[in-house]
PyMOL Python script that loads the backbone (N, CA, C, O; Angstrom):
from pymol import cmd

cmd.read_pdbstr("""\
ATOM      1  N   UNK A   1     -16.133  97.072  23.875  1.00  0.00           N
ATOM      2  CA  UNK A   1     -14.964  96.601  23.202  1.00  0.00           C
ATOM      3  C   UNK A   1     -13.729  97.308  23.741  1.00  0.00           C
ATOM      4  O   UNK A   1     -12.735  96.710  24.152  1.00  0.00           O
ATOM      5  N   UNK A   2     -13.893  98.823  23.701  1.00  0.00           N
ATOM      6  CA  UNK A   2     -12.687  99.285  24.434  1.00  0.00           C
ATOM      7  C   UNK A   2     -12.168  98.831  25.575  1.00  0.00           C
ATOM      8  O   UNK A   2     -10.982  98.501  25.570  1.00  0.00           O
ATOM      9  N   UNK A   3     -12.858  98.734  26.649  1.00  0.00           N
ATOM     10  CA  UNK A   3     -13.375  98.776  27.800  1.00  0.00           C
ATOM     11  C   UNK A   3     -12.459  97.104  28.072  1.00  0.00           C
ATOM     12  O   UNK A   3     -11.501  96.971  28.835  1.00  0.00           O
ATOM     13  N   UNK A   4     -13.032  96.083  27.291  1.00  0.00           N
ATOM     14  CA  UNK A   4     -12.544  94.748  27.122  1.00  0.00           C
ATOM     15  C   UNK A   4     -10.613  95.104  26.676  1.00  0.00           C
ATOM     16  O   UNK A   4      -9.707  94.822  27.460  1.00  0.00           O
ATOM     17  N   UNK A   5     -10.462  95.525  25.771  1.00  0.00           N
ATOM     18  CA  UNK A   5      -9.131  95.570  25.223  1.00  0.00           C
ATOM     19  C   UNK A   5      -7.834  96.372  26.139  1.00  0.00           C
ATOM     20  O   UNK A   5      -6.610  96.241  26.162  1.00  0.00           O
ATOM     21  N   UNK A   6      -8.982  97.395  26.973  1.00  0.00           N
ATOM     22  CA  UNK A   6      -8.151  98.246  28.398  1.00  0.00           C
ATOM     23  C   UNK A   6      -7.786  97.170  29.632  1.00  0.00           C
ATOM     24  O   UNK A   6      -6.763  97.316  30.301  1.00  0.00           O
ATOM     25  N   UNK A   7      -8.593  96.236  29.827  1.00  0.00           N
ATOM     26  CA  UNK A   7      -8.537  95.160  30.483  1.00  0.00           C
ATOM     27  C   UNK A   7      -7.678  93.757  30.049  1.00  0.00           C
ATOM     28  O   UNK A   7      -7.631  92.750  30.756  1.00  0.00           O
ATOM     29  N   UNK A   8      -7.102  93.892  28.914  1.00  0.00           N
ATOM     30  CA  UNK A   8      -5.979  92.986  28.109  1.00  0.00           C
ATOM     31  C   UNK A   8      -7.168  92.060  27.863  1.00  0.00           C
ATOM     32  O   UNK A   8      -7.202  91.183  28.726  1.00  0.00           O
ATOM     33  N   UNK A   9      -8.120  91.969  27.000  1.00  0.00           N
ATOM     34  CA  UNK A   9      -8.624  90.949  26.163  1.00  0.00           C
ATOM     35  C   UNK A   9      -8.252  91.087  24.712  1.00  0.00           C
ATOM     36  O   UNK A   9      -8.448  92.041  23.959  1.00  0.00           O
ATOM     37  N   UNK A  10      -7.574  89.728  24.443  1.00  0.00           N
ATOM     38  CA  UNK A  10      -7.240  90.026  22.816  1.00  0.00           C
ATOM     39  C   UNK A  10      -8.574  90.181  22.574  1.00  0.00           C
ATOM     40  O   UNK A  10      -9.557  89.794  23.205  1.00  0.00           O
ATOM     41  N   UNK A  11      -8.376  91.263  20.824  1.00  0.00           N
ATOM     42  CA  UNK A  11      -9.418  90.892  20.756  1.00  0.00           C
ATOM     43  C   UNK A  11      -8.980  90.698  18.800  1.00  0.00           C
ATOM     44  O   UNK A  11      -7.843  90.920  18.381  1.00  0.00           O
ATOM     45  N   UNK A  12     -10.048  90.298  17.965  1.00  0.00           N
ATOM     46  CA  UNK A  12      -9.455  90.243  16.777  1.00  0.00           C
ATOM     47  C   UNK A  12     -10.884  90.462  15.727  1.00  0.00           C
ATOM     48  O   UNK A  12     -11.965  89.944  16.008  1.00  0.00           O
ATOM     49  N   UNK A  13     -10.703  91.166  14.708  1.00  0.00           N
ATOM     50  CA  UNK A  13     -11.754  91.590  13.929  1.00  0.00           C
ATOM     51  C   UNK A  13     -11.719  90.672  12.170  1.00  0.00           C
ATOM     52  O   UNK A  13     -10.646  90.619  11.570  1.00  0.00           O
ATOM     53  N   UNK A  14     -12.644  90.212  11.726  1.00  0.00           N
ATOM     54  CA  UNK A  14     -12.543  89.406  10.525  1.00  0.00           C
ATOM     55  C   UNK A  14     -13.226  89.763   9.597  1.00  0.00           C
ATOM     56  O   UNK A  14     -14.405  89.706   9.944  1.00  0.00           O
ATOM     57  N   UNK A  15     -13.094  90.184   8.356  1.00  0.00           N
ATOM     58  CA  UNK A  15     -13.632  90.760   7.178  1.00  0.00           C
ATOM     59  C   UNK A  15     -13.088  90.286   5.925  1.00  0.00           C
ATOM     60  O   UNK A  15     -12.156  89.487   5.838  1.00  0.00           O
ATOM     61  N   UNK A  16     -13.694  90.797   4.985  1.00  0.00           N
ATOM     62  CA  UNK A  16     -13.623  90.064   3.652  1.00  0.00           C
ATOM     63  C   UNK A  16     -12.054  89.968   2.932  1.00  0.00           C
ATOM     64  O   UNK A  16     -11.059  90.413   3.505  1.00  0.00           O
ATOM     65  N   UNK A  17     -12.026  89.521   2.011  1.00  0.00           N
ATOM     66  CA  UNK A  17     -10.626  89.137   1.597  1.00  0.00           C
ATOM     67  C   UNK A  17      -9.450  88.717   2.565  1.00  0.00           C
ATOM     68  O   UNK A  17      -8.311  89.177   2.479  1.00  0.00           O
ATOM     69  N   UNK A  18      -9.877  87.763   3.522  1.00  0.00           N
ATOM     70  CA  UNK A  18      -9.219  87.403   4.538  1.00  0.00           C
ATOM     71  C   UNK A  18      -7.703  86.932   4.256  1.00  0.00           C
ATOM     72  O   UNK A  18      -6.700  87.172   4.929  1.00  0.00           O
ATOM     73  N   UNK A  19      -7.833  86.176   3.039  1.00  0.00           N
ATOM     74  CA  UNK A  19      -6.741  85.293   2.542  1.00  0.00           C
ATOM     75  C   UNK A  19      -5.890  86.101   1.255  1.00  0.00           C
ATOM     76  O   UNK A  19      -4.814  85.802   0.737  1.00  0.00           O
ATOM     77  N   UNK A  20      -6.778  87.179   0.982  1.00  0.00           N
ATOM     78  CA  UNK A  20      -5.843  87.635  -0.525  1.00  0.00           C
ATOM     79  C   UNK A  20      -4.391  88.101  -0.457  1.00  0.00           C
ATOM     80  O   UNK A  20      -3.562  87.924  -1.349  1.00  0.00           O
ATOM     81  N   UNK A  21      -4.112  88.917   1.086  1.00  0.00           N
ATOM     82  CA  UNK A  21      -2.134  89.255   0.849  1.00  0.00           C
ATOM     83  C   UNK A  21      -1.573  87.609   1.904  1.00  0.00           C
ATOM     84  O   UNK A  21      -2.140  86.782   2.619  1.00  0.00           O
ATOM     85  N   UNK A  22      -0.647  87.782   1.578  1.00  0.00           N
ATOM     86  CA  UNK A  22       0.406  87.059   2.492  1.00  0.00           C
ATOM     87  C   UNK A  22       0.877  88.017   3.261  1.00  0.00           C
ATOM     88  O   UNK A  22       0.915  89.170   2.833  1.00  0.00           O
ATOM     89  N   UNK A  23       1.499  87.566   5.063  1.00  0.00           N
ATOM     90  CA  UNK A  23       2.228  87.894   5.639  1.00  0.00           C
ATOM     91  C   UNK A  23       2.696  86.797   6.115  1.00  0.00           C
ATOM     92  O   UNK A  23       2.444  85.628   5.824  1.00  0.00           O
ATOM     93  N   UNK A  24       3.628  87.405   7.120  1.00  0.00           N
ATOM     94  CA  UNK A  24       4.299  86.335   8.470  1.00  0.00           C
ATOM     95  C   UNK A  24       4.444  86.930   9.743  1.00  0.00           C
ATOM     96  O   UNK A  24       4.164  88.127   9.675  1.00  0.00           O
ATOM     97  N   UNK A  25       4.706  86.639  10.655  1.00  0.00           N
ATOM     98  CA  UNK A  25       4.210  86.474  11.972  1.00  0.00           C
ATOM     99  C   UNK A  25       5.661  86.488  12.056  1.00  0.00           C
ATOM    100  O   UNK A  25       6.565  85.918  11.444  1.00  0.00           O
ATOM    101  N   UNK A  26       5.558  87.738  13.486  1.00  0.00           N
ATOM    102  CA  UNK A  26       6.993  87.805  14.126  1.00  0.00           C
ATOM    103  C   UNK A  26       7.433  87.745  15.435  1.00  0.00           C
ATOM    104  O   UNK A  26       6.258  87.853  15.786  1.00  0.00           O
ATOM    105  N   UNK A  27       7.993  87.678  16.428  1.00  0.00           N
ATOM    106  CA  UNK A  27       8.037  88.120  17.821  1.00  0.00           C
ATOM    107  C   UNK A  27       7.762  89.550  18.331  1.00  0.00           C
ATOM    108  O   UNK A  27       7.803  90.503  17.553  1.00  0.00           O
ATOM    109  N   UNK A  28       7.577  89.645  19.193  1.00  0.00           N
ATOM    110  CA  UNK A  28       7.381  91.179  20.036  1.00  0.00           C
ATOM    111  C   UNK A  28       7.728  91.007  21.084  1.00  0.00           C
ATOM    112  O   UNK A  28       8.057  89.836  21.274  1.00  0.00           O
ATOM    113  N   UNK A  29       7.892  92.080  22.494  1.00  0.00           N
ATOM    114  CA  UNK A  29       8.320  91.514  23.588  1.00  0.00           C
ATOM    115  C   UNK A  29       7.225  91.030  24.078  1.00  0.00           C
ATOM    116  O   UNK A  29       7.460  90.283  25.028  1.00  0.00           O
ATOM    117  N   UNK A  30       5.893  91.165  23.778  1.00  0.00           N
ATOM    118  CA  UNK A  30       4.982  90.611  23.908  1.00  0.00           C
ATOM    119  C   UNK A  30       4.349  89.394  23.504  1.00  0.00           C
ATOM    120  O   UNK A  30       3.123  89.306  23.450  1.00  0.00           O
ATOM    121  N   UNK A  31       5.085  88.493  23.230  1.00  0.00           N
ATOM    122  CA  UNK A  31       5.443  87.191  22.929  1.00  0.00           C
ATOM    123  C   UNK A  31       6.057  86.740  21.210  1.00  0.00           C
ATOM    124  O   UNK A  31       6.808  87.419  20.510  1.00  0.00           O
ATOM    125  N   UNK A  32       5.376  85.242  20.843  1.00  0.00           N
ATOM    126  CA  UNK A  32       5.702  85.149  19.902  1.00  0.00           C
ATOM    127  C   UNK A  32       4.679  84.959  18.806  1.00  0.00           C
ATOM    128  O   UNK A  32       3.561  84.503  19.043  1.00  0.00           O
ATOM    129  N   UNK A  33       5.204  85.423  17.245  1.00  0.00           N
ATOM    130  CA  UNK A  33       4.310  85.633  16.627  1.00  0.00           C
ATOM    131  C   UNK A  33       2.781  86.895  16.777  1.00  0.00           C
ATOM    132  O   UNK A  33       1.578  86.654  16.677  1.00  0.00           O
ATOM    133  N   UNK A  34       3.431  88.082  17.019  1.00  0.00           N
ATOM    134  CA  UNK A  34       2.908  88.999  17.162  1.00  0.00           C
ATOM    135  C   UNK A  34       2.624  89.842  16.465  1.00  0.00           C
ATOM    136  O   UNK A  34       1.659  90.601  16.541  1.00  0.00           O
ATOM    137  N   UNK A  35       3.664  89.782  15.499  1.00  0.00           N
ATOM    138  CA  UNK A  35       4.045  91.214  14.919  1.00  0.00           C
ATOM    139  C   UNK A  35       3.688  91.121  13.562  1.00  0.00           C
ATOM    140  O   UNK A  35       4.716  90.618  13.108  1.00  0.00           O
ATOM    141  N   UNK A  36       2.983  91.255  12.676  1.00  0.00           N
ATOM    142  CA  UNK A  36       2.341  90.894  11.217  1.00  0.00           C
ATOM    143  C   UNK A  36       3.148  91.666  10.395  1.00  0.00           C
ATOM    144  O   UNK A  36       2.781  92.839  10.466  1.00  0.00           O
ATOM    145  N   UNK A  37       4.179  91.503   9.573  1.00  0.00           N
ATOM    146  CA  UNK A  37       4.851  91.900   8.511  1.00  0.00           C
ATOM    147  C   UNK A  37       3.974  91.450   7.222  1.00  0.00           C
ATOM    148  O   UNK A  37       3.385  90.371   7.284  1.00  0.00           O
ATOM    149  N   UNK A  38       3.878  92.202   6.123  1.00  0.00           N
ATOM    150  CA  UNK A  38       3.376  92.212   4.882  1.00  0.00           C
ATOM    151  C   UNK A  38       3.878  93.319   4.178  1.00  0.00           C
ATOM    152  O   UNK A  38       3.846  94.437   4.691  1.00  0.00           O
ATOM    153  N   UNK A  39       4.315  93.137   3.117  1.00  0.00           N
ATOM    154  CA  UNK A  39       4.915  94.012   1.959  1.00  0.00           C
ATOM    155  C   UNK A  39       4.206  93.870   0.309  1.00  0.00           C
ATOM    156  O   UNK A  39       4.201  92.815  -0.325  1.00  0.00           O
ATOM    157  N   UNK A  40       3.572  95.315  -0.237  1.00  0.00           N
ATOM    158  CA  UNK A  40       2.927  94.304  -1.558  1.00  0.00           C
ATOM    159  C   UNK A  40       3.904  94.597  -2.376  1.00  0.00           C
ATOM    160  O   UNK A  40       3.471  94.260  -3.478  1.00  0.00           O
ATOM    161  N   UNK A  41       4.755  94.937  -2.485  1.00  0.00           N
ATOM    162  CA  UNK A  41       6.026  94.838  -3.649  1.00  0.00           C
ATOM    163  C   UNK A  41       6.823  93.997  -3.555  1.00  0.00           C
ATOM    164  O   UNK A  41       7.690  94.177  -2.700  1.00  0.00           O
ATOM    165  N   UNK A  42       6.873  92.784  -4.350  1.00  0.00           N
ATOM    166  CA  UNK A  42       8.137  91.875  -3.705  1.00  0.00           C
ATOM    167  C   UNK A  42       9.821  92.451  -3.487  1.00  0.00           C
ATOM    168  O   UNK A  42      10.579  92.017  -2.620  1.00  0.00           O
ATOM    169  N   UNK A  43      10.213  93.670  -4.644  1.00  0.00           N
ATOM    170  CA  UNK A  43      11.254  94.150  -4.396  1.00  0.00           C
ATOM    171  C   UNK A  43      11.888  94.513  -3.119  1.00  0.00           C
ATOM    172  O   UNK A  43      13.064  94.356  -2.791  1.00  0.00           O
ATOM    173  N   UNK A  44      10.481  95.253  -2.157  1.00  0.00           N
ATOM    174  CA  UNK A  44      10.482  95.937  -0.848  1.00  0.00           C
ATOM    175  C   UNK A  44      10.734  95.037   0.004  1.00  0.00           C
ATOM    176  O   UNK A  44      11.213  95.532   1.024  1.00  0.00           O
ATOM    177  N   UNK A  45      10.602  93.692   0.053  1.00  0.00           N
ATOM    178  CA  UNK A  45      10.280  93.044   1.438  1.00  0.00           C
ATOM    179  C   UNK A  45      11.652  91.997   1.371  1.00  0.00           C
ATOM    180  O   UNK A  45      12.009  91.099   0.609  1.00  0.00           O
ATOM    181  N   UNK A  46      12.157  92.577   2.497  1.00  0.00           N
ATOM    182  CA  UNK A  46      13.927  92.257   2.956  1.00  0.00           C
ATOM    183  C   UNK A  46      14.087  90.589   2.762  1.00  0.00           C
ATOM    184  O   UNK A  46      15.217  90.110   2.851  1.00  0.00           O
ATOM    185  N   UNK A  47      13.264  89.970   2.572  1.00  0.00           N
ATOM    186  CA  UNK A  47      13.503  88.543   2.668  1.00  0.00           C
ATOM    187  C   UNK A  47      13.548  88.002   1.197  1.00  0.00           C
ATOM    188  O   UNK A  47      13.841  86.822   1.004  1.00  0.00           O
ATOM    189  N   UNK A  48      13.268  88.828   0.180  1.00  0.00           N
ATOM    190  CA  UNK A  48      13.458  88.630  -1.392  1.00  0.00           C
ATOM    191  C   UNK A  48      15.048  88.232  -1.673  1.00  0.00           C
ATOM    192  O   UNK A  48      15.960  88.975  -1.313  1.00  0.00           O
ATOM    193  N   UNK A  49      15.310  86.750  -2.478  1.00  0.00           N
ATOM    194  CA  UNK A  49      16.291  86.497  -2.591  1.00  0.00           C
ATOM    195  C   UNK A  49      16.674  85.806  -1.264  1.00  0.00           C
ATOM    196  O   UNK A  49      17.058  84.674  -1.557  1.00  0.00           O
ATOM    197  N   UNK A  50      16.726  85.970  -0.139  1.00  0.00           N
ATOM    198  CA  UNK A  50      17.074  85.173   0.687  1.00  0.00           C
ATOM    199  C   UNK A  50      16.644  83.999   1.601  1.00  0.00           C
ATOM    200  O   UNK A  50      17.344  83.170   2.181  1.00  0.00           O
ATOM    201  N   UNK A  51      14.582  84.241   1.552  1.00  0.00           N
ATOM    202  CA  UNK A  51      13.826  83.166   1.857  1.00  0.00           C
ATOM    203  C   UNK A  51      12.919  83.771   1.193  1.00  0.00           C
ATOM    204  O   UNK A  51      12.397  84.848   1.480  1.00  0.00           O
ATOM    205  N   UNK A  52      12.619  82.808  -0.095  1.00  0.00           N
ATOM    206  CA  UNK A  52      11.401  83.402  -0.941  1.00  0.00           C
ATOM    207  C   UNK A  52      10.437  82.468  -0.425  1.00  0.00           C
ATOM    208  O   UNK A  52       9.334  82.614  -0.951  1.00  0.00           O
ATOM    209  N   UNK A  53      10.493  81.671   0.328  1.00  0.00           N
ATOM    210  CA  UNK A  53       8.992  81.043   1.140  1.00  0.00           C
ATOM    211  C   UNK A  53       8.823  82.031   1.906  1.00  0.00           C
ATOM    212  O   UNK A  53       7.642  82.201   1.600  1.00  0.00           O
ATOM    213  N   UNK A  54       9.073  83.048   2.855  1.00  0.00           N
ATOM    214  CA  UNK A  54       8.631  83.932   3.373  1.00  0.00           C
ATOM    215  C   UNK A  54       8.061  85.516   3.034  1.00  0.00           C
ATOM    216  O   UNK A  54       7.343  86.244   3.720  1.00  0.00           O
ATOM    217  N   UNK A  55       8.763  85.770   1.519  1.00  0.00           N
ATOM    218  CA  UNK A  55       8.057  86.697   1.156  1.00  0.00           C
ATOM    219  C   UNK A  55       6.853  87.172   1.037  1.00  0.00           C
ATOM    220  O   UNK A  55       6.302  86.734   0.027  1.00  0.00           O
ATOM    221  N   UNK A  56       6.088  88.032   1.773  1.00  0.00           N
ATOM    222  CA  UNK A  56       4.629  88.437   1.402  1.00  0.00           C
ATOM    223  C   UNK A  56       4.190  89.076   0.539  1.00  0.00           C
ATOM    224  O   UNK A  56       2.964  89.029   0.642  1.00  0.00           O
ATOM    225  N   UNK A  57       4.531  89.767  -0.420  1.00  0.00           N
ATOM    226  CA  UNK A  57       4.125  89.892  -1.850  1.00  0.00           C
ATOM    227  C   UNK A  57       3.341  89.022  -2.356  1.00  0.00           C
ATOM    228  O   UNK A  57       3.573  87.815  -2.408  1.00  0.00           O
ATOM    229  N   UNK A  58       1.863  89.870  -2.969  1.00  0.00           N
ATOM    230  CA  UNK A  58       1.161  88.601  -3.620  1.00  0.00           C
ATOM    231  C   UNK A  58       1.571  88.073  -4.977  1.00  0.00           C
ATOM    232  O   UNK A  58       1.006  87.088  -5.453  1.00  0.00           O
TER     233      UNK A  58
END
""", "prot")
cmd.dss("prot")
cmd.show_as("cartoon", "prot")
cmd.util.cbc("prot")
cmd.orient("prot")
């Protein structure tokens, strides 16, 4: 696995409660939709009040 991921293979791991928080998906310079933002306080997460479809708070 290392060995694979030193060699640039994405790689991605899946376990239980897959679906229970919300996030969203951001850019990186490493393309788009990279970057996983999630916040569990809705107060905390900068998009409260200004796009509450994007908030990740459950």
């Amino acid at each position: 696995m290392t060995r694979a991921r030193d060699q640039g293979v994405n790689l991605s791991f899946f376990g239980a409660n897959a679906v229970y928080r919300r996030i969203r998906l951001g850019p990186t310079t490493f393309g788009p939709d990279r970057l996983e933002t999630g916040y569990k306080v809705v107060s905390e997460d900068p998009l409260n009040g200004v796009d509450n479809a994007a908030v990740t708070a459950n």
